[in-house]
C-alpha positions, 0 to 999 in steps of 0.5 A, spaced: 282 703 925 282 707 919 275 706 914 277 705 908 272 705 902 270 701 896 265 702 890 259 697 890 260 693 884 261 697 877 255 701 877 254 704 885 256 709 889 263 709 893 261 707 901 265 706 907 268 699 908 263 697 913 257 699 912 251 699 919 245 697 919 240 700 923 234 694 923 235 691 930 234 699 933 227 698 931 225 691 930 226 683 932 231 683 936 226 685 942 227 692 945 232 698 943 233 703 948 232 710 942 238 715 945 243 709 945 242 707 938 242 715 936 249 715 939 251 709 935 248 712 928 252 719 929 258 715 933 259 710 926 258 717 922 263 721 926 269 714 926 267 714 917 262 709 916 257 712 911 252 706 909 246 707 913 241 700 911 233 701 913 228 698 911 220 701 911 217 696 914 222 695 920 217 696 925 212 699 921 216 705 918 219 707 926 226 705 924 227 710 917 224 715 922 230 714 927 235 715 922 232 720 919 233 723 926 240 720 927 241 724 920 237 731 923 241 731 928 248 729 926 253 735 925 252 737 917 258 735 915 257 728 916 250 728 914 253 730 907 257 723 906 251 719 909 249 714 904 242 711 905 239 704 903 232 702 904 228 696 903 221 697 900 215 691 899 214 687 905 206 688 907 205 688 915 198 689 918 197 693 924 198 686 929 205 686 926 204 680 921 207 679 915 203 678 908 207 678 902 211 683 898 208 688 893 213 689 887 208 693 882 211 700 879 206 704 883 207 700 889 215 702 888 213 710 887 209 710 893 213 707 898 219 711 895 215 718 897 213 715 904 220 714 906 223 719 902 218 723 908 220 719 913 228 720 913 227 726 911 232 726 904 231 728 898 233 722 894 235 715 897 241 712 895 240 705 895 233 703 893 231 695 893 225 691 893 226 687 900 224 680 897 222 678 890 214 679 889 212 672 885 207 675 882 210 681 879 216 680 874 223 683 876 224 687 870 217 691 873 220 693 879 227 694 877 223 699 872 220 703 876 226 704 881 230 707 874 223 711 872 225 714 880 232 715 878 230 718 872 226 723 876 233 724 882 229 721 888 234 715 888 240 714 885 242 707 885 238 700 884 239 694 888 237 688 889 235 683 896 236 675 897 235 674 889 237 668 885 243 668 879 237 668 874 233 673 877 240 677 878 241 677 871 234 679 869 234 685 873 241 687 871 238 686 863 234 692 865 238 697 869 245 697 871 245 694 879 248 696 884 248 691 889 245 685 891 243 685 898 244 678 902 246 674 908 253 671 908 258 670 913 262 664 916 255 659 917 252 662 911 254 661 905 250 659 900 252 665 896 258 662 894 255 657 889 251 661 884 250 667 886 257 670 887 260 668 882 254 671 877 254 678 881 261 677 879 260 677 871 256 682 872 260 687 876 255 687 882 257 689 889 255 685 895 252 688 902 253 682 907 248 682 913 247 677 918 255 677 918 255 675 925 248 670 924 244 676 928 250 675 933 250 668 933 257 668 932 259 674 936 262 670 941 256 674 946 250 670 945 250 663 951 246 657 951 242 660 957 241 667 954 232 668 955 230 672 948 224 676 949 218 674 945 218 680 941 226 677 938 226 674 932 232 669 934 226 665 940 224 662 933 230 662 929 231 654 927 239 656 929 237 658 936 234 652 937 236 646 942 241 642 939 241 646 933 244 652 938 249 647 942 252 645 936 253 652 933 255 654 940 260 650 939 263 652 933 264 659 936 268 656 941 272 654 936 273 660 933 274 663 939 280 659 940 283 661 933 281 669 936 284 669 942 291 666 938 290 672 934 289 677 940 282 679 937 275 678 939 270 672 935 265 678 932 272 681 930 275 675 927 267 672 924 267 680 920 274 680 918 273 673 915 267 676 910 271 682 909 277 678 907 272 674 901 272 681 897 278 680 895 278 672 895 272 672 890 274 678 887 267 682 889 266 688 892 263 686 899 262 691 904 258 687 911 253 691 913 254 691 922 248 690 926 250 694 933 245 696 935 250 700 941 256 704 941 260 699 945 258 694 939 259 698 934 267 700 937 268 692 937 266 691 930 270 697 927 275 693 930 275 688 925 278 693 920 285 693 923 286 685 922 289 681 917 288 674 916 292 670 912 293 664 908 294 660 915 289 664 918 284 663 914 285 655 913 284 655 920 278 659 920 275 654 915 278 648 919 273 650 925 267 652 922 267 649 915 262 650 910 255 649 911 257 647 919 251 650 921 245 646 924 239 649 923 236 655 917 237 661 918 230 663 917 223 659 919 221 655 915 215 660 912 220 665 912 225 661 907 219 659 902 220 667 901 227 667 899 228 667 892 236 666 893 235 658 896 231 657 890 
């Protein structure tokens, strides 16, 4: 396996080309054990993975000081190249609920300090609202993020789960490193407005969700029992014959894997991979694993090919909106400004 790196659009920094994200370490997708997922950080460190994605809201700040940790306790060299990106906005009470997103520019200032404490840097890399506040425009929030620029505590702006014109607005006023977003083989959305304005506008793509919160990893069963404190136990996708039906494009999938010597996880991220090149757009999937054993199975995507047949029968096993079910309740989606 060699990592190879990619610039996030015309504007960001160059980064590793898979990024990791850290979220389930902490939050949603029931418990993490912290020394494995430790190992995991300093493992996609040492193999050359430099994108660290977190949020300041995934368990109410635990998961930024884990990779403050991870980072700490990295050897120096490696620490140097990491890059972090951080979503900010979203509004939790103590019982763990959700209550909105707030965009407004001191809001931006005061998250940024807290989590600039919490990893323990001295500027982040990537700084995005996680979902747009309805009540504040863009232009407000994208601002403060380029006044904090401006000051040297962030470096790049960027974006998460926008629409096309929200994209264009916030790209008229600071250049826009990435958009943040969910993309893989049975989400795919994107592909009708919102990758081709990003394109216009030089903007990178970072994918979550690439293996749909292991949904297609080729691992999750139909009798797999999710803890109440996993997100999926609720997830429109995982549900009764929404999961039988998607289950079953998995082992569609996993026909054309096996016939290529690779796993279903390898073949469902270098799909996404292979979509950079296809829609001319930098797009660097952000992998959840949340083990060193996962992480090593998903680096393994970088070492396969997938041409024109392949990708022809990827589409014929799992075509375009194939997928039964949201990728998010419906309480969750009304909040998506890219489904608009």
């Amino acid at each position: 396996m060699t990592m190879r790196t990619r610039t996030l659009g015309t504007t960001g920094p160059q980064v590793s080309a898979l990024g990791l994200g850290c979220m389930g370490m902490s939050a949603l997708y029931g418990d993490a054990d912290r020394a494995e997922s430790l190992a995991t950080v300093h493992a996609a460190l040492d193999a050359g993975v430099t994108l660290l994605d977190t949020g300041d809201f995934y368990a109410m700040g635990h998961n930024e000081m884990l990779v403050g940790e991870a980072l700490r306790t990295a050897p120096a060299a490696l620490r140097e190249r990491a890059l972090t990106s951080v979503k900010f906005g979203a509004l939790r009470d103590p019982d763990g609920n959700w209550s909105g997103y707030d965009g407004r520019p001191a809001a931006v200032k005061n998250f940024a300090a807290y989590s600039l404490q919490r990893l323990g840097v001295d500027h982040i890399d990537v700084y995005r609202i996680a979902r747009l506040d309805p009540d504040v425009p863009i232009e407000e929030t994208v601002g403060a993020i380029a006044e904090l620029i401006e000051k040297g505590w962030v470096r790049h702006v960027g974006l998460s789960e926008v629409g096309a014109d929200t994209i264009r607005r916030a790209a008229a006023t600071a250049p826009i490193a990435d958009l943040q977003i969910e993309y893989s083989l049975i989400s795919r959305g994107i592909e009708r407005d919102i990758l081709p304005a990003t394109r216009e506008l030089g903007i990178g793509i970072t994918a979550y969700g690439v293996l749909s919160r292991g949904l297609i990893s080729g691992h999750f069963t139909r009798d797999r029992q999710l803890a109440a404190n996993d997100f999926r136990a609720f997830s429109p996708r995982f549900q009764g014959e929404n999961l039988r039906h998607n289950l079953n494009l998995v082992e569609a999938l996993r026909k054309i894997a096996e016939q290529k010597g690779v796993t279903v996880a390898q073949i469902a991220i270098a799909w996404v991979i292979s979509q950079g090149t296809r829609q001319d757009t930098a797009i660097v999937p952000l992998i959840g694993a949340r083990t060193r054993e996962r992480l090593s199975e998903s680096l393994g995507a970088l070492d396969v090919t997938l041409d024109d047949a392949d990708l022809a029968a990827v589409e014929e096993a799992v075509p375009a909106d194939a997928a039964a079910g949201d990728r998010y309740p419906t309480a969750q989606m009304a909040h998506l400004d890219s489904e608009h």
